[in-house]
ZADO-71881 format. One record per residue: residue number from 1; residue in three letters; x, y, z of N, C-alpha, C in turn. Coordinates in steps of 0.05 Angstrom, whole numbers. Layout:
<rs>
num_residuo_n_X_n_Y_n_Z_ca_X_ca_Y_ca_Z_c_X_c_Y_c_Z
NUM_Ala_X_Y_Z_X_Y_Z_X_Y_Z
...
</rs>
This chain:
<rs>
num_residuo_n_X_n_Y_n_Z_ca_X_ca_Y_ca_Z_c_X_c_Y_c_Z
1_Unk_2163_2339_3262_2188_2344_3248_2185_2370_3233
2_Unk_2202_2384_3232_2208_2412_3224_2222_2422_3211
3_Unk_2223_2434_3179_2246_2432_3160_2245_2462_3156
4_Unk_2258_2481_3162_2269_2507_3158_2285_2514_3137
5_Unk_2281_2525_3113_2307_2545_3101_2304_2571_3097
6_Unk_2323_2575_3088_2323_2615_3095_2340_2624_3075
7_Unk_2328_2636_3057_2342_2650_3037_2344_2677_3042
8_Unk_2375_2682_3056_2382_2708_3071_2406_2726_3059
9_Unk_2407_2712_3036_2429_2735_3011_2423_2740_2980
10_Unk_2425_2758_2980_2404_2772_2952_2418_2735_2925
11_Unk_2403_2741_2908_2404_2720_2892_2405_2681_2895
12_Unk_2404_2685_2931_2392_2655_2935_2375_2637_2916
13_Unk_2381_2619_2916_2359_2595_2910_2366_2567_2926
14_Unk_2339_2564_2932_2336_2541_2953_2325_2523_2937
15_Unk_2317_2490_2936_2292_2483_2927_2301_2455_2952
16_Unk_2272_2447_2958_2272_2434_2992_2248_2408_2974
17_Unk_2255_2385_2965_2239_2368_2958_2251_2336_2981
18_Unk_2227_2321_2989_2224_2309_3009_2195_2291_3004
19_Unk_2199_2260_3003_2186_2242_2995_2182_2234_3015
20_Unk_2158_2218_3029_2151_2210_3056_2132_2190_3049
21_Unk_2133_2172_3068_2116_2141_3067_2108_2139_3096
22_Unk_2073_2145_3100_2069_2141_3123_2065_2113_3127
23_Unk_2078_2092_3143_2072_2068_3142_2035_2062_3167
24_Unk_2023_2047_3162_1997_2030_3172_2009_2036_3204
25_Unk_1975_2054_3214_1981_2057_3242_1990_2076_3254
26_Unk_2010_2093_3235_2033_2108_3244_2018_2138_3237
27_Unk_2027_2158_3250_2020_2189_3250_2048_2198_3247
28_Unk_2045_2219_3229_2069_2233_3221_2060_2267_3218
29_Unk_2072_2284_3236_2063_2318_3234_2092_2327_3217
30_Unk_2093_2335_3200_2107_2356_3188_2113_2373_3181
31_Unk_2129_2408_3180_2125_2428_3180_2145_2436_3166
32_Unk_2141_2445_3147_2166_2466_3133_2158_2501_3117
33_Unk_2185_2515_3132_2182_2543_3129_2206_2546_3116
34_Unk_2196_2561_3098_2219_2567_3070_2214_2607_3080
35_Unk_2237_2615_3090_2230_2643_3090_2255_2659_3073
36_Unk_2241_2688_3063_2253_2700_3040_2263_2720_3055
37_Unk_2291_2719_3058_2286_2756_3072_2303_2765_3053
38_Unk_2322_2761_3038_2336_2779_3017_2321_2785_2987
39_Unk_2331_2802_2975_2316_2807_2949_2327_2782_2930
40_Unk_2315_2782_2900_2320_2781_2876_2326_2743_2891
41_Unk_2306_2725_2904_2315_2695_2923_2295_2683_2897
42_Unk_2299_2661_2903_2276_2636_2880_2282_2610_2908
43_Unk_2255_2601_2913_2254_2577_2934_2235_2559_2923
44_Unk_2232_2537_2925_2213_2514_2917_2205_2491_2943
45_Unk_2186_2488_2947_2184_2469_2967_2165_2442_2950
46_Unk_2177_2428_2952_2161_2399_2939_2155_2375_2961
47_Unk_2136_2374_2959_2135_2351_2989_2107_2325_2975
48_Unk_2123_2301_2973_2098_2280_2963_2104_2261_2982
49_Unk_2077_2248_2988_2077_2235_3009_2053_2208_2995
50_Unk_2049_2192_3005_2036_2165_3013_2035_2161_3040
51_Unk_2008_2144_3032_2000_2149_3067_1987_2118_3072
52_Unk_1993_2109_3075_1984_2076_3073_1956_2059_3096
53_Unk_1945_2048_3098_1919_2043_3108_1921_2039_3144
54_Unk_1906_2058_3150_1904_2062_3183_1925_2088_3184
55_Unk_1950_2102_3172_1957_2120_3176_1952_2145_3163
56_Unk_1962_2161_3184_1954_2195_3179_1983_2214_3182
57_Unk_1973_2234_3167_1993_2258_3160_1984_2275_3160
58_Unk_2001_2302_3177_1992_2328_3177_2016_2338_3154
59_Unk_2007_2365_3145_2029_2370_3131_2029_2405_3123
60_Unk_2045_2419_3141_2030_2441_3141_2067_2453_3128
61_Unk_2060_2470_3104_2079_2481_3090_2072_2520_3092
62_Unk_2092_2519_3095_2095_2559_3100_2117_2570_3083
63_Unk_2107_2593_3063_2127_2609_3052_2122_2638_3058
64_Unk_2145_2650_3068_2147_2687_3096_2161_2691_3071
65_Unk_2153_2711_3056_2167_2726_3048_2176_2756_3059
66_Unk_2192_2766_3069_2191_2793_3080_2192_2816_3057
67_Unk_2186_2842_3081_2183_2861_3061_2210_2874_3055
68_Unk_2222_2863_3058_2252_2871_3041_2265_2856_3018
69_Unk_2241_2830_3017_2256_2808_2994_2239_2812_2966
70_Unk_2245_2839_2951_2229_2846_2926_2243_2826_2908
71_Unk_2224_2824_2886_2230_2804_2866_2248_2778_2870
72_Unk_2222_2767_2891_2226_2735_2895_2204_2721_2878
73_Unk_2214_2694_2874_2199_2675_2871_2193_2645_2880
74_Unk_2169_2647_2886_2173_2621_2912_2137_2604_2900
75_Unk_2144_2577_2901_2127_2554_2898_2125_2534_2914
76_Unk_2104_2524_2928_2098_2500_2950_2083_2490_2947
77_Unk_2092_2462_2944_2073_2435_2930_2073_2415_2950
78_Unk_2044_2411_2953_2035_2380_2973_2024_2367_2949
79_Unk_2032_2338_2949_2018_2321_2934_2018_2294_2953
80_Unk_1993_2284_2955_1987_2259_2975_1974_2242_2959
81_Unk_1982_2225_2968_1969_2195_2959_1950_2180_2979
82_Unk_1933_2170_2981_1921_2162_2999_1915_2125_2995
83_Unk_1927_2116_3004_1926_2089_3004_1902_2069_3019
84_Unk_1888_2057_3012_1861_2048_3029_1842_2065_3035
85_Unk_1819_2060_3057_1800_2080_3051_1801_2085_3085
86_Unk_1816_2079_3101_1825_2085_3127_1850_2105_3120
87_Unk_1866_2115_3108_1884_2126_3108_1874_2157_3102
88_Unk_1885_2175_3125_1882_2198_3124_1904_2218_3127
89_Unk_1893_2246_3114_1920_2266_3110_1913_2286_3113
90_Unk_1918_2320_3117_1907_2346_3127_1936_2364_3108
91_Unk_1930_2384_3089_1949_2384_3077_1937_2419_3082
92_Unk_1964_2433_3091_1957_2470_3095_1987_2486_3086
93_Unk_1978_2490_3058_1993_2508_3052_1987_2535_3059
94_Unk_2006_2554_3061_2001_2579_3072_2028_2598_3062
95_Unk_2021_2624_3051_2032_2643_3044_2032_2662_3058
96_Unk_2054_2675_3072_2053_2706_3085_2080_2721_3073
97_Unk_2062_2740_3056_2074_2755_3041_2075_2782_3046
98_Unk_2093_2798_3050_2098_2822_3064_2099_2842_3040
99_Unk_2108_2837_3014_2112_2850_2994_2095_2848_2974
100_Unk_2097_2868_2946_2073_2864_2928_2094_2857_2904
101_Unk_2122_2865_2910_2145_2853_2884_2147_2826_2883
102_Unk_2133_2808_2888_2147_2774_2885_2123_2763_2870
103_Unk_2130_2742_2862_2114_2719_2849_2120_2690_2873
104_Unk_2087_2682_2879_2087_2664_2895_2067_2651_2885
105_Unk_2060_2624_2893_2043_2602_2895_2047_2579_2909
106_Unk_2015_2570_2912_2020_2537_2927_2002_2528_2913
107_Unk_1998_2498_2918_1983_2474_2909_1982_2457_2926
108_Unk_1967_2446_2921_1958_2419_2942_1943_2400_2931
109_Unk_1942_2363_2937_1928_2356_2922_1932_2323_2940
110_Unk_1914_2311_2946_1906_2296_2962_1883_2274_2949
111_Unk_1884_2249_2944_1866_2234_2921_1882_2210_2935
112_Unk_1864_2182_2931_1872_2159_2934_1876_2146_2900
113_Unk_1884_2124_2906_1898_2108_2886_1874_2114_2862
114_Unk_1893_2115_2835_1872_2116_2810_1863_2090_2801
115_Unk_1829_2085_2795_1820_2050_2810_1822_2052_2769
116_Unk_1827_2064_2750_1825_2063_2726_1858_2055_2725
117_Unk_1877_2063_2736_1906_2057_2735_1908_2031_2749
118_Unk_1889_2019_2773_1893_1996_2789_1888_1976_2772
119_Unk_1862_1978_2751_1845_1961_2738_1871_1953_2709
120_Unk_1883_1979_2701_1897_1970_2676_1925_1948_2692
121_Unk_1930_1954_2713_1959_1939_2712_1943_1910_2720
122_Unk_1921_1909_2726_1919_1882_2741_1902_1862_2715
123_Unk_1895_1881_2692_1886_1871_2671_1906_1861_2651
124_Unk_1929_1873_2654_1950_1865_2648_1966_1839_2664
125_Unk_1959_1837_2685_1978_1807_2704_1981_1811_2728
126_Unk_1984_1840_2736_1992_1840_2768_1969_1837_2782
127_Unk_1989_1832_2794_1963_1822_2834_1960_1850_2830
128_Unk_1930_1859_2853_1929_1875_2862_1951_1883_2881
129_Unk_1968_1876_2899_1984_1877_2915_2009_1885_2895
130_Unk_2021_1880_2881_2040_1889_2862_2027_1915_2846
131_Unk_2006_1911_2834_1994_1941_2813_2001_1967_2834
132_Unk_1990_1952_2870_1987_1985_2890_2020_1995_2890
133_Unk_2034_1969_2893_2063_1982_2894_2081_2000_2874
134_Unk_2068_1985_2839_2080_2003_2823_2073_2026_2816
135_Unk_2046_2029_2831_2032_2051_2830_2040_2076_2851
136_Unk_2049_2068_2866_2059_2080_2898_2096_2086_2884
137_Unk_2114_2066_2873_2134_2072_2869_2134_2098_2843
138_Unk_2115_2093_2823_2110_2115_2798_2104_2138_2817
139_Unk_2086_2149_2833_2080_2165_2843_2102_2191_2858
140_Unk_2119_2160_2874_2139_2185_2884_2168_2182_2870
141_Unk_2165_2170_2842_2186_2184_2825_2181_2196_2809
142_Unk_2165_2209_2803_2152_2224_2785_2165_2255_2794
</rs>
């Protein structure tokens, strides 16, 4: 799957956020290119995902700025969750920046469940099976 935007007239702003639940078993490849070609653009790419036990996720994020789009600003965020200790993810952010006028960044960040966050909800009452879910629902509303 492949998510494209294009900020192609001076004072654009885009922002491209997208929550994903790999379900058990299942492979999911994902790709999104946020490209800058006009000046004075602002783009955001936000992408959080969960990835649940036996499945995998690629997740490869791209921000093109061209060398005609001076004073842009552009940010791309992977955040994964990793559910079980079979569940796997490959997270590639990437910047190609043509210009030296813009402000850019990415992040990335890939961790299984917090076993100090698992321990408090279940010390409190929940099943483990309930703590993973409110833990999984907090995650991608955050």
């Amino acid at each position: 799957m492949t998510y494209h935007q294009i900020l192609h007239e001076p004072g654009d702003t885009r922002d491209f956020t997208k929550s994903i639940l790999v379900k058990s078993g299942e492979t999911i490849n994902i790709e999104t290119l946020m490209e800058f070609i006009a000046p004075n653009t602002a783009g955001n790419t936000l992408i959080k995902a969960v990835v649940m036990p036996k499945g995998n996720l690629s997740l490869k994020g791209v921000i093109r700025i061209s060398k005609n789009a001076q004073n842009s600003e552009a940010f791309l965020k992977h955040s994964i969750l990793l559910v079980g200790n079979d569940s796997q993810a490959v997270s590639i952010p990437e910047l190609e920046i043509e210009n030296n006028q813009v402000q850019a960044s990415h992040a990335s960040a890939i961790g299984p469940i917090d076993q100090s966050q698992l321990f408090y909800l279940m010390s409190r009452g929940f099943s483990k099976k309930s703590a993973i879910k409110l833990i999984i629902k907090s995650f991608l509303a955050a």
